[in-house]
N, C-alpha and C positions, 0 to 999 in steps of 0.2 A: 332298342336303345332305352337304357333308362331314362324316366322323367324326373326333373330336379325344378323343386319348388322352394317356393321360401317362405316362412309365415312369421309373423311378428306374435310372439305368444309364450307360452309355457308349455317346456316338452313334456311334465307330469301330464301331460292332460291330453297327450294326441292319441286319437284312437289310430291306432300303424298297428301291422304283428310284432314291428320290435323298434324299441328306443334306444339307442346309445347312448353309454353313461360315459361321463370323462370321468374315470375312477383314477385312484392312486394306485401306488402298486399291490395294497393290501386288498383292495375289493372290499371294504370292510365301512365304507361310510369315511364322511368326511364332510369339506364345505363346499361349497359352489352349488354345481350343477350335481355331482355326488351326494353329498349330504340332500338335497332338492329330492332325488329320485329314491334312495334310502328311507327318507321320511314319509312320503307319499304313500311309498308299495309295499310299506311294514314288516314285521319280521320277518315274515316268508323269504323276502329277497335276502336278509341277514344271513339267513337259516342257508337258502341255499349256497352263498357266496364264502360262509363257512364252510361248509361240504368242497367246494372250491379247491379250498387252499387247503383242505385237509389229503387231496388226491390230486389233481395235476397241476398245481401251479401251490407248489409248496414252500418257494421260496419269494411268491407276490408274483402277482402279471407283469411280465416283461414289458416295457416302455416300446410302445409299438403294435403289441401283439393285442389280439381280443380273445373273450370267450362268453357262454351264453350260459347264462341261467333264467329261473321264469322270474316272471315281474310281478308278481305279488299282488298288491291291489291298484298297481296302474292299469288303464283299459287297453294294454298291450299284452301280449302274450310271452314274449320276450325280453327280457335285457342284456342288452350286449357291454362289456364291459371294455372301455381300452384304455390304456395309461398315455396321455400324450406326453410330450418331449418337455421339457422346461426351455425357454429360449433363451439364447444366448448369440450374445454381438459377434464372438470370432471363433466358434462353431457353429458350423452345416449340420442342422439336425432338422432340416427338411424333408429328408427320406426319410423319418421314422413319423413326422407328423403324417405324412403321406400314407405311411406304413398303416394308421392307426385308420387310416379308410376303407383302405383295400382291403387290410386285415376282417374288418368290421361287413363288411360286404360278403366276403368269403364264408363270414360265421351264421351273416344272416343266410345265403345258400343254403348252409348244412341245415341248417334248422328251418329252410321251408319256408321263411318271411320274404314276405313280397314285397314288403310298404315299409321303409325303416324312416324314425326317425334321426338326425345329427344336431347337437348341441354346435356351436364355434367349439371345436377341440383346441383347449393350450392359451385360450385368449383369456382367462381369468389372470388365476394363480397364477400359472406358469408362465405369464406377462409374453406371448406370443403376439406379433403387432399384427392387428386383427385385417389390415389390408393385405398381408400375405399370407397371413392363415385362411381367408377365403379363397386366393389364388389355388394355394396348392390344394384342399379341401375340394373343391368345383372340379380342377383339373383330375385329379385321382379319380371322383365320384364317375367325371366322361370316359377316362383309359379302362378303369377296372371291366373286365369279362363277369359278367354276375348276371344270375336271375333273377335282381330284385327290379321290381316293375317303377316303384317311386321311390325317391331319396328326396325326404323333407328335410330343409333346414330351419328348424322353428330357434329362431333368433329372439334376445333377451329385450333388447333393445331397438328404438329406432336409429339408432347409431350405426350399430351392428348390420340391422337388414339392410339400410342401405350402403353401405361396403359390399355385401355379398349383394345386393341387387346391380350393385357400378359391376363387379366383376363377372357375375354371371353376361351381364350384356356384352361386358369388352373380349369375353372367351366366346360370344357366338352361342351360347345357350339358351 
């Protein structure tokens, strides 16, 4: 079973094999938690996220989906990219914030990472209310079938940790 922790911190700075970025669809930088990771791990990631979009994902990463390229000068080996949902009051776009978990797990698989870390995906920008984006986030991280050994969640704030420390408690984790 994987282990799922939680750290009050900055995800630039976890040593994991791979950190997940909440990118846009471009992969190409941006603000939040993207521009954060972009800035950190320097051209290298630009360069490779370039290479990205020039061969499989030429029309921007799919809303859901992930992919990996390396991290540059973060002390990760890894960055996984995934574009979360934007939220909205009267659609269900649950399964694809979900999506952007499972997916993200899958990728760390292929590429061999044990230790991932997770930003709150979708609770920025994308204005996802951050008490059910730890639900469904937790939930996904315990169903997914994966070989990654920890799944950190290194949270911005102490707002944020404690919603994911209430939910990880009320799911039995």
């Amino acid at each position: 079973m994987t282990a799922i922790t939680l750290v009050l911190g900055d995800l630039t700075r976890q040593e994991v094999d791979a950190v997940v970025n909440a990118a846009n669809h471009t992969i190409l930088g941006g603000g939040g938690v993207d521009g954060a990771i972009h800035r950190a791990a320097g051209p290298k990631l630009l360069e490779a996220c370039r290479r990205v979009r020039k061969t499989t994902f030429r029309e921007g990463l799919p809303t859901g989906e992930a992919v990996a390229t390396i991290a540059g000068d973060l002390p990760a080996q890894w960055v996984i990219h995934t574009v979360g949902p934007t939220w909205a009051k009267t659609i269900d776009k649950s399964g694809l914030l979900a999506s952007c978990h499972t997916r993200s797990l899958a990728v760390a698989d292929e590429v061999g990472a044990r230790t991932v870390a997770f930003p709150a995906i979708s609770t920025g920008a994308y204005h996802w209310p951050l008490d059910d984006a730890a639900r469904i986030a937790l939930a996904s991280v315990r169903e997914a079938s994966t070989e990654v050994e920890e799944v950190r969640f290194v949270l911005r704030d102490e707002r944020a940790y404690d919603v994911f420390a209430a939910e990880l408690e009320r799911q039995g984790l």
